[in-house]
N, C-alpha and C positions, 0 to 999 in steps of 0.2 A: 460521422462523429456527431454527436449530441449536442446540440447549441449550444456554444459559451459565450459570453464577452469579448473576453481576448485569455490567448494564452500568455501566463505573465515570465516567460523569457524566452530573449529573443536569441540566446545560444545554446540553448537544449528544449530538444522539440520533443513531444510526448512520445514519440516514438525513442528518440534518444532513451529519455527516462524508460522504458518498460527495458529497453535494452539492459540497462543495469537492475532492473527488479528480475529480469531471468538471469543476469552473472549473477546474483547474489544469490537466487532460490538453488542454482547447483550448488551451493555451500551447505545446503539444510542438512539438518542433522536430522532423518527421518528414519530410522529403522523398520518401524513397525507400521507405522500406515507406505511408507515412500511414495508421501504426496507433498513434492518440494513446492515451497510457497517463497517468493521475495517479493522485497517492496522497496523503493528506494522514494526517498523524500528529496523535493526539489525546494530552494531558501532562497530567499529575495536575494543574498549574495553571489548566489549562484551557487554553491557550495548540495552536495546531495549525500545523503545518508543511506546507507544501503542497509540491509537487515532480512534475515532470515528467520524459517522456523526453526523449533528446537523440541524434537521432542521427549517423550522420560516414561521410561517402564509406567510408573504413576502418571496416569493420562491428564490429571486436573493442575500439574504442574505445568504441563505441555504450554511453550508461548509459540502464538501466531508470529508471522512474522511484522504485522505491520506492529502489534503490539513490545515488539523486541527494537522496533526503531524509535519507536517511541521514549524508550528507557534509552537509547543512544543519545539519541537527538539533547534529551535533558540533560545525560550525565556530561556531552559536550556543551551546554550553557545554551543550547538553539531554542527557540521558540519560533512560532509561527511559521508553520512549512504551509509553503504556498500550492502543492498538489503531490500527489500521491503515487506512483505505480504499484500496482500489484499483480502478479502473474503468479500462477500455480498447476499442476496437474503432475498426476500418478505417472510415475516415471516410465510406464511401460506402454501408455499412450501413443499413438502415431503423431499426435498432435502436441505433445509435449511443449507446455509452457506456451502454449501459442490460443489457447481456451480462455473465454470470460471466466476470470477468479476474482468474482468481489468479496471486499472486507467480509467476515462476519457482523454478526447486532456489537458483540463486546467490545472491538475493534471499530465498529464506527461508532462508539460510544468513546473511548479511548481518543480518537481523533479530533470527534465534536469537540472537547476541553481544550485543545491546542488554536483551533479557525474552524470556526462553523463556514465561511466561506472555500476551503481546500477544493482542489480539483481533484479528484478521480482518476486516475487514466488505465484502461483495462484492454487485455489484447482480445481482440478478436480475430476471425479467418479474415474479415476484411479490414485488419489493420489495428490502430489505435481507436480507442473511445473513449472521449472524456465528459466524464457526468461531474456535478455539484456535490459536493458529500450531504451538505444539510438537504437535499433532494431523497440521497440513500437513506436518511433518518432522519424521517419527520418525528416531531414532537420528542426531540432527543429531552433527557431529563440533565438540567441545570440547575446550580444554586442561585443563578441572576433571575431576577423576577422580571426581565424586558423579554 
């Protein structure tokens, strides 16, 4: 696992979390590529948000999943998710859901607006990995001038 601080809860471990970013990716709505993606968000409450992709004949409507917890997260009143899972891979894989699937650029653009500080946490064959998001996107673009 990639250096951090500290992971910020002490009753779900990053593995926990990706645990629920693969329940949630079997929920994808993917016909047409069936490349199930989930992501669950972890909240200083402890509270976690789960979210899938969705995708649509019309490919430019198609939302990521983290980008659809995004809209969760808000339309429940959360701000400030303190780390991230996301897990994905084409369902016909041996390795299914168990692949590094980082965010896209739109989606950790999407993120940055919420904590430039959020964790990452991504599966790998040897387990969990948790990276910095403002690490995944340097010189992300913001309205703050600091």
């Amino acid at each position: 696992m990639p250096a951090i601080d500290k992971w910020p809860s002490t009753k779900i471990s990053p593995e926990d979390l990706l645990g629920m970013a693969r329940e949630a990716a079997r929920r994808a709505y993917v016909p047409y590529s069936r490349y199930h993606v989930g992501a669950a968000m972890l909240f200083e409450d402890g509270s976690v948000v789960q979210s899938c992709n969705v995708e649509n004949a019309s490919y430019g409507i198609t939302i990521c999943a983290e980008r659809a917890g995004v809209v969760i997260m808000v339309s429940q009143g959360k701000r400030n998710p303190l780390a991230i899972a996301v897990t994905g891979s084409h369902e016909d894989r041996d390795d299914y859901l168990k692949i590094e699937c980082p965010p896209c650029g739109a989606c950790r653009q999407a993120l940055m607006e919420f904590n430039t500080n959020m964790l990452v946490v991504l599966a790998s064959k040897d387990g969990a990995k948790v990276y910095e998001l403002k690490k995944l996107l340097p010189h992300s673009f913001s309205l703050d001038p600091d």
